[in-house]
C-alpha positions in Angstrom: -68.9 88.9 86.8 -67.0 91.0 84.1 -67.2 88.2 81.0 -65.2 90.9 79.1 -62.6 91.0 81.0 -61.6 87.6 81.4 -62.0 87.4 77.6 -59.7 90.8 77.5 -57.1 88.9 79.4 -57.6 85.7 78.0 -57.0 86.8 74.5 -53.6 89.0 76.0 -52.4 85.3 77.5 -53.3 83.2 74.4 -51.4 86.2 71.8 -48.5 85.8 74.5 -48.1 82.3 74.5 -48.9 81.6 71.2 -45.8 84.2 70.1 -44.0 83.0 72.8 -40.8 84.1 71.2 -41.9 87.2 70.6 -42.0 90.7 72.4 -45.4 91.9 72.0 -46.5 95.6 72.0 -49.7 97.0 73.7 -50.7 98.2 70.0 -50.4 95.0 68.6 -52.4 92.8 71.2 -55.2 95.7 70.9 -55.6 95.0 67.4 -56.1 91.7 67.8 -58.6 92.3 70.2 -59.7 95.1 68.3 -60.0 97.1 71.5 -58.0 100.2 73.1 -54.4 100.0 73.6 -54.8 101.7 77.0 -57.1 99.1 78.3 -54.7 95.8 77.1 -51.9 98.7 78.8 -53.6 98.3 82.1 -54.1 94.3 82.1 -50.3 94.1 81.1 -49.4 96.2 83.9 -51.4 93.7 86.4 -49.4 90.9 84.5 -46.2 92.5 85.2 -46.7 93.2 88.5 -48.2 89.6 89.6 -45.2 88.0 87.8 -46.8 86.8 84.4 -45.0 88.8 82.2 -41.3 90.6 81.9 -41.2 93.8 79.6 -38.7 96.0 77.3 -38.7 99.3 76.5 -37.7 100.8 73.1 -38.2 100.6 69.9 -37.5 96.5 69.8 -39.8 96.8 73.4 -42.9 94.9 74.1 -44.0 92.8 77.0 -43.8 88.1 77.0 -44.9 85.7 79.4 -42.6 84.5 81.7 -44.9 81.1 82.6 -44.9 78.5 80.5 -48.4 77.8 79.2 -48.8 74.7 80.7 -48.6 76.3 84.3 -51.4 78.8 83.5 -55.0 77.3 84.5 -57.7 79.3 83.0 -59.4 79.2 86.4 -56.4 81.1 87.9 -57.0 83.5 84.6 -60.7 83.7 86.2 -59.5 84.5 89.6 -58.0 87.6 88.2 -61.0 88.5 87.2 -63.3 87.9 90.2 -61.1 88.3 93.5 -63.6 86.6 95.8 -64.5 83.3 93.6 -68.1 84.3 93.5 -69.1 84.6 90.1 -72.4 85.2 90.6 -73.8 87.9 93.0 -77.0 89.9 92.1 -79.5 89.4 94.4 -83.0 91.9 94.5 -84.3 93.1 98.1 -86.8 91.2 98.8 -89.7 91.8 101.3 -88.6 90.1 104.5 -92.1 89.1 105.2 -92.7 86.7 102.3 -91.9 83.4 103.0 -90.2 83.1 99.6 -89.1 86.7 99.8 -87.3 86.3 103.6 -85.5 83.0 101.7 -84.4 84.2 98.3 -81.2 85.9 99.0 -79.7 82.6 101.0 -81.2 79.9 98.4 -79.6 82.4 95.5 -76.3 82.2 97.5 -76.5 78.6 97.6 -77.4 78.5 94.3 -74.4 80.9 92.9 -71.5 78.9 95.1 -72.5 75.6 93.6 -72.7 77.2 90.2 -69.2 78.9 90.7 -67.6 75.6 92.1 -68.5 73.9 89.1 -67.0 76.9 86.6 -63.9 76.8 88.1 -63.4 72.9 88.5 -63.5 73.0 85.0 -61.2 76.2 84.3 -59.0 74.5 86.8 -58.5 71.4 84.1 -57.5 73.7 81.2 -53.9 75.2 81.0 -52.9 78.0 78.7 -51.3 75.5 76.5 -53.9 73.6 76.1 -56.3 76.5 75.2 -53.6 78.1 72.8 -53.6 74.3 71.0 -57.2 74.5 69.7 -56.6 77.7 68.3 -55.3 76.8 64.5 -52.4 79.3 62.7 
């Protein structure tokens, strides 16, 4: 799993929402992240596409949300970031004649669904809104 992305575009969502009114430059969200513009350039460009945000160019440009917070769930936010739901996935190569060896793999798969079904139950009962709430001006 890629914890810095979903933080990455966490952050993006929670600057948009909380400036909801506001159009929002690449250059400004990075310094709030305190990362490259390019990078937050990249995630925006996934937002546009996927119907999250609408943009304007010029020198009044920048990019806003086109949700309302309260229909983004942070597991949905998640799913960006991990396509196939899995968030766990490492697994070693274990000798196939070992008893716990010829097991591992399936018992760590078992293991990593029930952990991921439980992750994203909870996302699931968190919208945008509510995240932005806790965060204090």
């Amino acid at each position: 799993m890629n914890n810095l992305r979903f933080a990455t575009l966490l952050h993006v969502f929670s600057l948009l929402a909380f400036e909801k009114n506001e159009w929002l430059t690449s250059e400004w969200m990075a310094g709030s992240i305190n990362i490259n513009p390019v990078v937050v350039r990249k995630e925006l460009a996934w937002l546009k596409a996927n119907g999250f945000i609408e943009s304007r160019k010029g020198k009044e440009g920048g990019v806003r949300l086109v949700k309302d917070a309260s229909e983004i769930l942070l597991g949905d936010v998640m799913r960006m970031v991990v396509h196939d739901e899995q968030l766990l996935n490492k697994k070693n190569s274990p000798n196939p004649d070992c008893p716990v060896g010829r097991q591992m793999n399936t018992k760590l798969d078992e293991l990593y669904s029930g952990i991921s079904n439980q992750v994203f139950a909870h996302l699931d009962g968190i919208t945008l809104e509510t995240f932005i709430k806790t965060i204090k001006n």
